[in-house]
C-alpha positions as CSV (number, residue, x, y, z in Angstrom):
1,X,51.3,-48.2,-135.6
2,X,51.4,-44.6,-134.3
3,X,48.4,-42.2,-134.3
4,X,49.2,-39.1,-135.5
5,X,45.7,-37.3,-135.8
6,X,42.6,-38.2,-135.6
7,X,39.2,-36.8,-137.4
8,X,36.9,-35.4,-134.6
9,X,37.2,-31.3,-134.5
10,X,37.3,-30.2,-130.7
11,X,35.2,-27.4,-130.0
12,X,37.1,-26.2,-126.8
13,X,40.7,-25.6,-126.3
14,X,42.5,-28.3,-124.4
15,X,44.0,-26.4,-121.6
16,X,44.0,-29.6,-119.3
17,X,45.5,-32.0,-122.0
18,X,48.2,-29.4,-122.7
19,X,48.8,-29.1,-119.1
20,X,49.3,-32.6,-118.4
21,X,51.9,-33.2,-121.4
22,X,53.9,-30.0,-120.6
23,X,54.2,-31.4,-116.9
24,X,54.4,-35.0,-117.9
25,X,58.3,-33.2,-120.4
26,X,59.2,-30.8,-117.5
27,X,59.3,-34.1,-115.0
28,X,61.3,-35.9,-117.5
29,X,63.9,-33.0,-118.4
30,X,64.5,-33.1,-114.5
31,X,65.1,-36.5,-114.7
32,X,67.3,-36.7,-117.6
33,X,69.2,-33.7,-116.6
34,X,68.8,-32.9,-113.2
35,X,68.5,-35.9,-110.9
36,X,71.2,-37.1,-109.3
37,X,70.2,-40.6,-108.6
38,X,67.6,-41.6,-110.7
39,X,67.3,-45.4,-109.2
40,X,66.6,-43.8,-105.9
41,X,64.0,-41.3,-107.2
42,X,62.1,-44.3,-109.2
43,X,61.9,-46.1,-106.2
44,X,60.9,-43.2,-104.1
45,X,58.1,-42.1,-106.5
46,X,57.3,-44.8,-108.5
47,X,54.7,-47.1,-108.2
48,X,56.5,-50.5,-106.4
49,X,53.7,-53.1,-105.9
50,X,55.6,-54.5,-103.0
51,X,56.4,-51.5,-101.3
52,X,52.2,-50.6,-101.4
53,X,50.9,-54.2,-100.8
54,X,53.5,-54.0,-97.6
55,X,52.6,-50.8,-96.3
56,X,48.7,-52.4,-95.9
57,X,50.7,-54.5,-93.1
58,X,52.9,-52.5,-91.8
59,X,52.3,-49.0,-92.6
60,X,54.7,-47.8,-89.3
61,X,57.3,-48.8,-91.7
62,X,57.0,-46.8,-94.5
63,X,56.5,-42.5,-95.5
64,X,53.1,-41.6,-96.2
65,X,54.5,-40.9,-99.6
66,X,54.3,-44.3,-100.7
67,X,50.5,-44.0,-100.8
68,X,50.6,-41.2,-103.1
69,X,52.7,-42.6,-106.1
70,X,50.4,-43.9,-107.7
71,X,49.9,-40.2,-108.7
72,X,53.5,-39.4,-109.0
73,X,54.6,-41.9,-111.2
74,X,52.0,-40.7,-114.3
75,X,55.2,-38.3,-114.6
76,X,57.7,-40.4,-114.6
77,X,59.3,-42.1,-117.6
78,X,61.7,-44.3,-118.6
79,X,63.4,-43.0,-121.6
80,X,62.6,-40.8,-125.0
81,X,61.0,-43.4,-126.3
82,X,58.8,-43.7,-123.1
83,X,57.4,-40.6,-123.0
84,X,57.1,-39.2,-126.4
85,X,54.7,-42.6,-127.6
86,X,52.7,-41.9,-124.7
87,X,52.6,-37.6,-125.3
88,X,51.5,-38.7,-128.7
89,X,48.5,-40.9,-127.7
90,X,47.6,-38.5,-125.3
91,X,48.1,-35.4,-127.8
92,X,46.0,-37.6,-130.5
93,X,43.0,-38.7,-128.0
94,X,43.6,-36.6,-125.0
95,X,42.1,-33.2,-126.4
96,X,38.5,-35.1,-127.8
97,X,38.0,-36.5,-124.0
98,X,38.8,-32.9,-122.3
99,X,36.4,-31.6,-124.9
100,X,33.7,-33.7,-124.3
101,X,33.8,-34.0,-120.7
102,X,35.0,-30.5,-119.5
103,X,38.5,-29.4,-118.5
104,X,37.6,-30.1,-114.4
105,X,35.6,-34.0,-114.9
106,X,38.9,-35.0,-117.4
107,X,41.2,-33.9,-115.4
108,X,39.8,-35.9,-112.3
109,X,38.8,-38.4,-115.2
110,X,42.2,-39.0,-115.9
111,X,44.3,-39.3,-112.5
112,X,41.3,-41.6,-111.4
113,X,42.0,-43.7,-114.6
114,X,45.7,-43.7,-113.8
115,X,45.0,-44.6,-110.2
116,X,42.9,-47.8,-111.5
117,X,45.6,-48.9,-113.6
118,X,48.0,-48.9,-110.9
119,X,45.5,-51.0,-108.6
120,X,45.5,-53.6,-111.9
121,X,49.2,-54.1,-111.8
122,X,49.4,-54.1,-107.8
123,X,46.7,-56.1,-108.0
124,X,48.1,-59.2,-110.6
125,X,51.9,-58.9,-109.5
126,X,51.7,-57.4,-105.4
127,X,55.2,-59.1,-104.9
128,X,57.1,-57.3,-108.0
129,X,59.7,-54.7,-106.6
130,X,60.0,-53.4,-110.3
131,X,59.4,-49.3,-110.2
132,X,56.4,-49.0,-112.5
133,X,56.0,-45.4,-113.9
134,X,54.8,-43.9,-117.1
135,X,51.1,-42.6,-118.2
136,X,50.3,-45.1,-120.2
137,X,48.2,-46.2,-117.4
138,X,46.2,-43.3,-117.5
139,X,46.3,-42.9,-121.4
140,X,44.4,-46.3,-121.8
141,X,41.5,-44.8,-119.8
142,X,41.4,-42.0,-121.9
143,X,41.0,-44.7,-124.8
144,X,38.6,-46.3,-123.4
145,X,36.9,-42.9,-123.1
146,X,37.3,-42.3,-126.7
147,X,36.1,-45.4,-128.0
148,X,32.8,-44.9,-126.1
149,X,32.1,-41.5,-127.6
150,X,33.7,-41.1,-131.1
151,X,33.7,-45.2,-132.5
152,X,33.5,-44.1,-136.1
153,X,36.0,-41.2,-135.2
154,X,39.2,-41.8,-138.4
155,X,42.4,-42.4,-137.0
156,X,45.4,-41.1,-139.3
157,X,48.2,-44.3,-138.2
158,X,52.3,-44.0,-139.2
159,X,52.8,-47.5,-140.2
160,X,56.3,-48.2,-139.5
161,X,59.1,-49.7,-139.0
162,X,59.8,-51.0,-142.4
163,X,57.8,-48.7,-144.4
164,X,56.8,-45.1,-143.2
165,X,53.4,-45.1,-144.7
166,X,49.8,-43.0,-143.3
167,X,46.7,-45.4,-143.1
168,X,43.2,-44.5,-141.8
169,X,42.0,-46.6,-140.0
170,X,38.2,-46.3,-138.1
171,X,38.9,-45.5,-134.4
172,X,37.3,-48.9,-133.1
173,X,39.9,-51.0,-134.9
174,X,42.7,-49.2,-133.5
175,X,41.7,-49.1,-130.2
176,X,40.1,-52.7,-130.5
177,X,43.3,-54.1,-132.2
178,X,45.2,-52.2,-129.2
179,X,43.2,-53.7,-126.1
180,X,43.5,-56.8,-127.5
181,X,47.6,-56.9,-127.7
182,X,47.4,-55.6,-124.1
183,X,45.2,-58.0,-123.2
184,X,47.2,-60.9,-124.2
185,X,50.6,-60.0,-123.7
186,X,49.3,-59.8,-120.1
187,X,47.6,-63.1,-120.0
188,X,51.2,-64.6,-121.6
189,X,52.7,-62.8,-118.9
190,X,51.0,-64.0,-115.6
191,X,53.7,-66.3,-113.9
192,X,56.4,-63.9,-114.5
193,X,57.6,-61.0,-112.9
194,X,54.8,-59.4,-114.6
195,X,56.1,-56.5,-116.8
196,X,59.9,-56.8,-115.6
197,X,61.1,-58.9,-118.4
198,X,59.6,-56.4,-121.1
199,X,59.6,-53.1,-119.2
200,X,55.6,-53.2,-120.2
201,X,53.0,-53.0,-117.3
202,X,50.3,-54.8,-119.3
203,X,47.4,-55.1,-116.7
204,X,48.0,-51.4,-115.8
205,X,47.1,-50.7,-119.2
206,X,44.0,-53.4,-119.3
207,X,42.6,-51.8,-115.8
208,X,43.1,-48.2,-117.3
209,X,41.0,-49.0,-120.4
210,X,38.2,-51.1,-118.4
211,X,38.5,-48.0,-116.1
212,X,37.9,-45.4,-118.8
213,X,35.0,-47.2,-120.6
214,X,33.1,-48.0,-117.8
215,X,33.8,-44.8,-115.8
216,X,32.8,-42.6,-119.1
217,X,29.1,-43.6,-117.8
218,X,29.8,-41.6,-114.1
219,X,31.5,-38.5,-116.4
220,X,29.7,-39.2,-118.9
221,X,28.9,-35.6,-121.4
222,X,26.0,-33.2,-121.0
223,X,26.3,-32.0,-124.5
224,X,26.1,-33.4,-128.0
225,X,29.3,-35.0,-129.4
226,X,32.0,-33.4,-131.2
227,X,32.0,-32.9,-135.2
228,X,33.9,-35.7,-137.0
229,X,35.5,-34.8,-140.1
230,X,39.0,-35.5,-141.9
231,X,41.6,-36.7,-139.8
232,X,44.0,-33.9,-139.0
């Protein structure tokens, strides 16, 4: 199920939202086109739970830099289908957040979301030297966000693969249905090299969500919620 628009009307422009997908492409379109070794820059920039866990030892032994890719690697991705499900969830909720908490709380919002959901996976798997990158991290605290304040929001959903049809479906269910398949593929995956197998970070997504719904309360909106109407 893909989201493709959703049925609350934004009442500001989403400079930040905008922002963050156009940097989120530009990083990628380096990386497909431009970097010469992309193993090495994963593992430079990327988020390696062993490499951060380590560092807490024997931080002589490492650049400062490892301590900051828990920010770097919300621009990293692993492949066109990588980024452009996560743009979309982002495009679909992102906007909605920004609008409700202002363009400066969602922006901190967000890489404080996306720092949480790296502390998740670090946190379940320290010993995995798998590169972890994406936004998804990040994106789930937005959703948690957005179930918060727009529950009844409509969500227009691309069923696919086998049929290519539009269903509407009430933003709770969605996101509900959506926790809980992150939630349990990440309980099935515990004893594993947690994510490695399916190229899925599961608790970073888990500790994202918990981060957005309960951080929403710190950032939470000064002004009334956004009109819901037809999903776009």
């Amino acid at each position: 199920m893909i989201p493709i628009g959703d049925s609350v009307r934004a009442r500001t422009f989403p400079y930040v939202n905008i922002a963050l997908i156009i940097a989120c492409f530009l990083v990628f379109f380096y990386e497909v086109g431009f970097a010469s070794n992309i193993s090495k820059l994963f593992f430079d920039w990327a988020v390696v739970p062993a490499k951060l866990t380590d560092y807490l030892d024997n931080p002589g032994d490492y650049s400062l830099r490892v301590l900051f890719t828990p920010m770097t690697a919300m621009f990293l991705h692993g492949g066109w289908f990588h980024i452009g499900g996560n743009m979309i969830f982002l495009w679909v909720f992102g906007d909605n957040v920004e609008d409700a908490l202002g363009h400066v709380r969602y922006l901190v919002f967000y890489f404080v979301c996306g720092i949480a959901a790296a502390a998740a996976q670090v946190w379940v798997d320290p010993d995995s030297a798998v590169p972890m990158v994406g936004a998804s991290g990040a994106i789930a605290g937005v959703l948690g966000a957005y179930l918060v304040l727009y529950p009844r929001a409509t969500i227009a959903t691309l069923i696919m693969p086998f049929v290519f049809w539009t269903a509407y479906v009430p933003a709770f269910l969605l996101i509900g249905f959506w926790f809980f398949i992150q939630v349990f593929n990440g309980v099935a995956s515990i004893g594993y090299a947690v994510g490695a197998s399916e190229g899925v970070a599961w608790w970073a997504h888990v500790g994202g969500f918990a981060a957005g719904f309960l951080l929403l309360w710190l950032f939470r909106p000064r002004r009334p919620s956004a009109t819901i109407g037809q999903p776009r």
